[in-house]
N, C-alpha and C positions, 0 to 999 in steps of 0.2 A: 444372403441372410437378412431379415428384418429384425431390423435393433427396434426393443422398446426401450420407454425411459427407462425400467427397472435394470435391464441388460447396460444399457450406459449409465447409470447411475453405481450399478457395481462396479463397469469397468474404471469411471472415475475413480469410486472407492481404491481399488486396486492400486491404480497407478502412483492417488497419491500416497500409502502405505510404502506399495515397493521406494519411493523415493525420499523419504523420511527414514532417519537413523532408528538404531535398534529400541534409542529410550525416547521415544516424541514427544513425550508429557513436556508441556510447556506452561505454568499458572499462566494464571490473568493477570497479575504482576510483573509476573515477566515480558510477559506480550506486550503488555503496553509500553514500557522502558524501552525493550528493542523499538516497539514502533516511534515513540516520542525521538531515538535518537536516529532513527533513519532520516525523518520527517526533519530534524534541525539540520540534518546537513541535507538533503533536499531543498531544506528555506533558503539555505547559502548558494546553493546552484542556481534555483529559481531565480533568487532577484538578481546572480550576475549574469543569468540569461534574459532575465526582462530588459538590465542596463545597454545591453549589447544587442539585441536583438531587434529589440521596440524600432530603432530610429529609422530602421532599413525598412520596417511598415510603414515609417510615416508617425507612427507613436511618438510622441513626445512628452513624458513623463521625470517629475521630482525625482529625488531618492525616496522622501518621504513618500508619495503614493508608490513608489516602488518597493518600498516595506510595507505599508498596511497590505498591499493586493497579496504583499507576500505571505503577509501572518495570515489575511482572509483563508487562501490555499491549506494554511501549516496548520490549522485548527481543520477543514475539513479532510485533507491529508491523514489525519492522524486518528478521526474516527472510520475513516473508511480503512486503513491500513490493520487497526484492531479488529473491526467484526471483519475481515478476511480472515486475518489470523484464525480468530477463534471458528469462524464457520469451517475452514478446513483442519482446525482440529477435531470439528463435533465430526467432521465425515471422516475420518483416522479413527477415530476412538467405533465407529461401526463395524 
């Protein structure tokens, strides 16, 4: 059988419906709080895996550039974490 996008774009739909609870409405306020609090413990993993990680590259970094590289991350982390969010609620709500 030949799938079009329209045929995987339902089955998308589909998939993520069946796997979403009965009530899926989630605000925009809410999406971003769940996001903002992923993303801060995300920042706390990130930088104790830059501290641990880095020197076995050869990296050799501050703490302090090991914090900024970490907020740079935690700020683009947390707008891409929301329009996920919302984009697979707009494909839920179809």
């Amino acid at each position: 059988m030949i799938r079009t996008s329209t045929t995987v774009a339902s089955d998308l739909r589909t998939s993520v419906q069946d796997a979403m609870p009965a009530n899926p409405r989630q605000s925009r306020g809410m999406s971003l709080v769940e996001s903002v609090a992923n993303v801060i413990v995300g920042y706390g993993v990130a930088v104790a895996t830059q501290i641990l990680i880095f020197p076995i590259f050869g990296l050799h970094t501050t703490l302090a550039q090991n914090l900024k590289m970490g907020a740079i991350f935690t700020v683009i982390s947390i707008g891409r974490s929301f329009a996920l969010r919302r984009l697979f609620e707009a494909i839920a709500r179809r």
